[in-house]
N, C-alpha and C positions, 0 to 999 in steps of 0.2 A: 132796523138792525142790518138789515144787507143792503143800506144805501152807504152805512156807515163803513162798511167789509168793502164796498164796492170803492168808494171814495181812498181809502186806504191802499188798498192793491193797484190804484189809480198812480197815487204820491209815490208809491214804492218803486213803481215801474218809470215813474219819470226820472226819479233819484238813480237808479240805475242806468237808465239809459245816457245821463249826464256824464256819468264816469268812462263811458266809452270814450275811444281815441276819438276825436274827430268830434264828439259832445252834442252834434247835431247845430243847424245851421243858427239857432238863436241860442246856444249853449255859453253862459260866459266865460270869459278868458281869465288867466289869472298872472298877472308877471311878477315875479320877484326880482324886478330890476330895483335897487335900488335897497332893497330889502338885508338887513345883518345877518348875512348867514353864518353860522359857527359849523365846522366840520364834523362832523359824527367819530366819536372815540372807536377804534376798528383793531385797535389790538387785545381787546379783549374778547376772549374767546364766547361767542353767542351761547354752545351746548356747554350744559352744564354738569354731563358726564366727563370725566377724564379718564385718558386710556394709561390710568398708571395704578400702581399699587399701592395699596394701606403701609403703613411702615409696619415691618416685619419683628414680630416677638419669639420667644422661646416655645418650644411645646412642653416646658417644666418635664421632659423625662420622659412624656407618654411617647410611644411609640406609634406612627401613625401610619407605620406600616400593617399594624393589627388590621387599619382601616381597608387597608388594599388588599391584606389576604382575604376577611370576611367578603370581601365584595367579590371576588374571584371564587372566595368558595360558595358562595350561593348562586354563581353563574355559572360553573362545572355542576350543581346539583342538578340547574333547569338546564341545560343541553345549548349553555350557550359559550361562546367563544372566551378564552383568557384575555384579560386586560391586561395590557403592559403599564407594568411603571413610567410616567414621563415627567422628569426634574422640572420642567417648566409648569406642568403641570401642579406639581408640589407646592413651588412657591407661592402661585397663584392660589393653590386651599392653605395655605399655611398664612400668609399674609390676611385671605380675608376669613381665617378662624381669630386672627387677633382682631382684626375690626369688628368683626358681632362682637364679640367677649369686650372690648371698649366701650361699642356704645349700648351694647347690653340686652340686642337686638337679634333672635336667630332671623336676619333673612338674607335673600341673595343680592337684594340691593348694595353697594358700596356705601360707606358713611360720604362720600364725595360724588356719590349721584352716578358710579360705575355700573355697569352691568356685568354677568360674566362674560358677554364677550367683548367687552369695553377690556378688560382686564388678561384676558388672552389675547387681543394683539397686543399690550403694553409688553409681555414677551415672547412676541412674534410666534406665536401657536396658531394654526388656520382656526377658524374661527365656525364652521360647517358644522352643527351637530354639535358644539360643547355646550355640556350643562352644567350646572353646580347646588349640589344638596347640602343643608344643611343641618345641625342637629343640637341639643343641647342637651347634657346629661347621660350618663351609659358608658358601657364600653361600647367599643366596635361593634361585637358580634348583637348587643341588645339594641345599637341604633338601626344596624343593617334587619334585623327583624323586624321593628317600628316601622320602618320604610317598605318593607315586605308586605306588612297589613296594610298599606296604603295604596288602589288600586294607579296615583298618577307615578308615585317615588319608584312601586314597583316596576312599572313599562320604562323609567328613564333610566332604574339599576339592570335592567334584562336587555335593553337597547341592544339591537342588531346592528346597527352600523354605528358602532363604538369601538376604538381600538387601546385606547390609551385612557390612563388614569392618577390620579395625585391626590393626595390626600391632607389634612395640617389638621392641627387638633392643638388647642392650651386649655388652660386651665384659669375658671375665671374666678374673681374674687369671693365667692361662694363656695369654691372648691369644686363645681361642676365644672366636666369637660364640657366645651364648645369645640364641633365637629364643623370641617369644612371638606366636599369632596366632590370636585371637577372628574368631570367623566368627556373626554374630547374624541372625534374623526379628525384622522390625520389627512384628511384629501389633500 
Protein backbone atom coordinates (compact mmCIF):
# COMPACT_ATOMS: atom_id res chain seq x y z
CA UNK A 1 0.00 0.00 0.00
CA UNK A 2 2.67 2.76 0.66
CA UNK A 3 4.58 1.64 -2.59
CA UNK A 4 1.37 2.39 -4.15
CA UNK A 5 0.76 6.21 -2.11
CA UNK A 6 4.60 6.44 -2.87
CA UNK A 7 4.29 5.77 -6.67
CA UNK A 8 1.36 8.13 -6.93
CA UNK A 9 2.82 11.35 -5.14
CA UNK A 10 5.81 10.33 -7.39
CA UNK A 11 3.35 10.95 -10.83
CA UNK A 12 1.78 13.80 -9.15
CA UNK A 13 4.73 15.58 -8.49
CA UNK A 14 6.08 15.13 -11.95
CA UNK A 15 2.73 16.29 -13.49
CA UNK A 16 3.11 19.39 -11.64
CA UNK A 17 6.39 20.03 -12.10
CA UNK A 18 5.66 19.88 -16.16
CA UNK A 19 3.33 22.59 -15.91
CA UNK A 20 5.91 24.95 -14.64
CA UNK A 21 7.24 27.68 -17.03
CA UNK A 22 10.21 26.47 -18.32
CA UNK A 23 8.86 22.32 -17.91
CA UNK A 24 12.35 21.29 -17.00
CA UNK A 25 15.01 20.41 -19.57
CA UNK A 26 13.26 17.10 -21.16
CA UNK A 27 9.77 18.71 -20.69
CA UNK A 28 7.76 18.41 -24.11
CA UNK A 29 6.87 21.40 -26.17
CA UNK A 30 3.68 21.93 -27.52
CA UNK A 31 3.14 24.36 -30.86
CA UNK A 32 -0.03 25.26 -32.15
CA UNK A 33 1.27 26.38 -35.35
CA UNK A 34 -0.79 25.41 -37.78
CA UNK A 35 -3.40 24.52 -35.48
CA UNK A 36 -7.54 26.05 -36.07
CA UNK A 37 -7.83 28.27 -33.49
CA UNK A 38 -11.53 29.94 -32.97
CA UNK A 39 -11.51 33.14 -30.68
CA UNK A 40 -13.00 32.77 -27.33
CA UNK A 41 -16.71 34.61 -27.15
CA UNK A 42 -15.61 37.73 -24.40
CA UNK A 43 -18.68 39.68 -24.55
CA UNK A 44 -20.38 37.81 -22.44
CA UNK A 45 -20.33 38.48 -19.14
CA UNK A 46 -18.22 35.61 -16.95
CA UNK A 47 -20.18 36.52 -13.18
CA UNK A 48 -23.37 35.53 -13.08
CA UNK A 49 -24.59 38.06 -10.68
CA UNK A 50 -25.79 41.42 -12.17
CA UNK A 51 -25.69 44.70 -10.46
CA UNK A 52 -29.24 45.72 -11.44
CA UNK A 53 -32.59 45.14 -10.21
CA UNK A 54 -35.71 42.76 -10.39
CA UNK A 55 -38.44 44.63 -12.26
CA UNK A 56 -40.40 46.58 -9.81
CA UNK A 57 -44.20 45.67 -8.69
CA UNK A 58 -46.79 47.53 -6.45
CA UNK A 59 -46.91 47.06 -2.59
CA UNK A 60 -50.94 46.63 -3.35
CA UNK A 61 -51.55 49.52 -0.55
CA UNK A 62 -49.35 48.26 2.28
CA UNK A 63 -47.55 50.72 3.71
CA UNK A 64 -43.92 49.86 4.12
CA UNK A 65 -43.23 52.56 6.06
CA UNK A 66 -44.94 50.55 9.02
CA UNK A 67 -41.79 48.64 8.22
CA UNK A 68 -39.38 51.60 9.02
CA UNK A 69 -41.15 52.86 12.04
CA UNK A 70 -41.26 49.25 13.70
CA UNK A 71 -37.48 48.97 13.03
CA UNK A 72 -36.80 52.49 14.61
CA UNK A 73 -38.96 51.70 17.29
CA UNK A 74 -37.37 48.66 18.60
CA UNK A 75 -33.90 50.48 18.05
CA UNK A 76 -35.07 53.66 20.43
CA UNK A 77 -36.34 50.91 22.87
CA UNK A 78 -32.49 49.22 22.98
CA UNK A 79 -30.59 52.55 23.09
CA UNK A 80 -29.73 52.55 19.66
CA UNK A 81 -29.37 55.13 17.02
CA UNK A 82 -32.56 56.24 14.44
CA UNK A 83 -32.51 55.09 10.99
CA UNK A 84 -32.99 57.42 8.31
CA UNK A 85 -35.26 56.65 5.53
CA UNK A 86 -33.00 56.33 2.07
CA UNK A 87 -35.27 56.22 -1.32
CA UNK A 88 -32.46 54.12 -2.89
CA UNK A 89 -32.71 52.20 -0.25
CA UNK A 90 -36.49 51.66 -0.85
CA UNK A 91 -36.23 50.56 -4.28
CA UNK A 92 -33.72 48.29 -3.74
CA UNK A 93 -36.48 46.30 -0.83
CA UNK A 94 -39.21 47.22 -2.86
CA UNK A 95 -37.90 45.60 -6.07
CA UNK A 96 -36.46 42.49 -4.42
CA UNK A 97 -39.80 42.04 -2.06
CA UNK A 98 -41.40 41.55 -5.82
CA UNK A 99 -38.73 39.01 -6.77
CA UNK A 100 -39.10 36.54 -3.51
CA UNK A 101 -43.07 36.90 -3.94
CA UNK A 102 -42.20 35.82 -7.87
CA UNK A 103 -40.30 33.25 -7.53
CA UNK A 104 -41.76 32.28 -4.24
CA UNK A 105 -38.67 32.23 -2.36
CA UNK A 106 -38.04 34.40 1.15
CA UNK A 107 -34.24 34.71 0.50
CA UNK A 108 -31.68 37.53 0.01
CA UNK A 109 -30.31 35.93 -3.02
CA UNK A 110 -31.63 37.82 -6.36
CA UNK A 111 -33.69 35.44 -8.87
CA UNK A 112 -30.61 36.79 -11.36
CA UNK A 113 -27.75 35.40 -9.08
CA UNK A 114 -27.63 39.39 -7.22
CA UNK A 115 -26.58 39.75 -3.94
CA UNK A 116 -27.67 42.76 -1.73
CA UNK A 117 -24.69 44.50 -2.56
CA UNK A 118 -24.67 43.32 -6.19
CA UNK A 119 -28.08 45.36 -5.89
CA UNK A 120 -26.88 48.57 -4.03
CA UNK A 121 -24.47 49.64 -6.43
CA UNK A 122 -26.96 49.12 -9.36
CA UNK A 123 -28.17 52.42 -7.48
CA UNK A 124 -25.12 53.75 -6.54
CA UNK A 125 -25.57 53.23 -2.47
CA UNK A 126 -21.90 52.53 -0.98
CA UNK A 127 -21.88 49.15 -0.49
CA UNK A 128 -19.88 48.92 3.41
CA UNK A 129 -22.26 47.34 5.91
CA UNK A 130 -25.57 47.04 3.89
CA UNK A 131 -27.73 44.06 4.64
CA UNK A 132 -31.07 42.84 3.56
CA UNK A 133 -33.82 40.81 5.76
CA UNK A 134 -36.32 39.25 4.70
CA UNK A 135 -39.81 38.11 5.73
CA UNK A 136 -42.85 36.49 4.74
CA UNK A 137 -46.32 36.84 6.34
CA UNK A 138 -47.23 39.57 9.35
CA UNK A 139 -47.44 42.85 9.76
CA UNK A 140 -44.33 45.01 10.29
CA UNK A 141 -44.45 45.05 13.95
CA UNK A 142 -44.96 40.83 14.01
CA UNK A 143 -42.03 40.46 11.49
CA UNK A 144 -39.75 42.90 13.37
CA UNK A 145 -40.59 40.72 16.65
CA UNK A 146 -39.80 37.19 14.71
CA UNK A 147 -36.30 38.74 13.80
CA UNK A 148 -36.01 39.85 17.46
CA UNK A 149 -36.13 36.11 18.63
CA UNK A 150 -33.54 35.44 16.27
CA UNK A 151 -30.08 35.85 17.96
CA UNK A 152 -28.36 36.72 13.85
CA UNK A 153 -31.62 39.14 12.47
CA UNK A 154 -31.46 40.56 16.06
CA UNK A 155 -27.50 41.97 15.82
CA UNK A 156 -28.17 43.03 11.90
CA UNK A 157 -31.63 45.07 13.16
CA UNK A 158 -29.51 46.68 16.50
CA UNK A 159 -26.37 47.31 14.13
CA UNK A 160 -24.26 50.12 15.34
CA UNK A 161 -22.82 51.36 12.35
CA UNK A 162 -26.02 51.50 10.49
CA UNK A 163 -27.36 54.81 9.23
CA UNK A 164 -29.90 54.48 6.78
CA UNK A 165 -32.90 52.29 5.81
CA UNK A 166 -35.64 51.01 3.04
CA UNK A 167 -38.05 49.07 3.30
CA UNK A 168 -40.75 47.26 0.14
CA UNK A 169 -43.37 44.86 1.05
CA UNK A 170 -46.27 43.23 -1.76
CA UNK A 171 -48.46 41.02 -1.42
CA UNK A 172 -48.18 37.53 -2.77
CA UNK A 173 -50.67 35.40 -4.59
CA UNK A 174 -51.72 33.73 -1.27
CA UNK A 175 -52.59 36.97 0.17
CA UNK A 176 -49.32 36.89 2.39
CA UNK A 177 -47.20 39.92 2.59
CA UNK A 178 -43.46 39.36 1.46
CA UNK A 179 -41.10 41.68 3.40
CA UNK A 180 -37.96 43.08 1.99
CA UNK A 181 -35.66 45.40 4.39
CA UNK A 182 -32.06 46.86 3.44
CA UNK A 183 -30.42 48.19 6.36
CA UNK A 184 -27.14 50.35 4.80
CA UNK A 185 -23.59 52.66 6.22
CA UNK A 186 -23.54 55.56 4.29
CA UNK A 187 -19.48 55.73 4.45
Amino acid sequence: MTLIRLTALTACAALLAACQPGGGADAPSLSLEGADLVPLETSVPVDPAQETLAPSCSNDGIDSAAMVEAVNAVRAAEGKVILSPESRLDKVAQSHACDVTRIGKPTVAGSNGSSIVDRARSVNYPTCGVIQLVAVGGSANEVISRWMGSPAHREQLLGDLSDDVGAGVTLGPDGRRWWSLVIGDSC
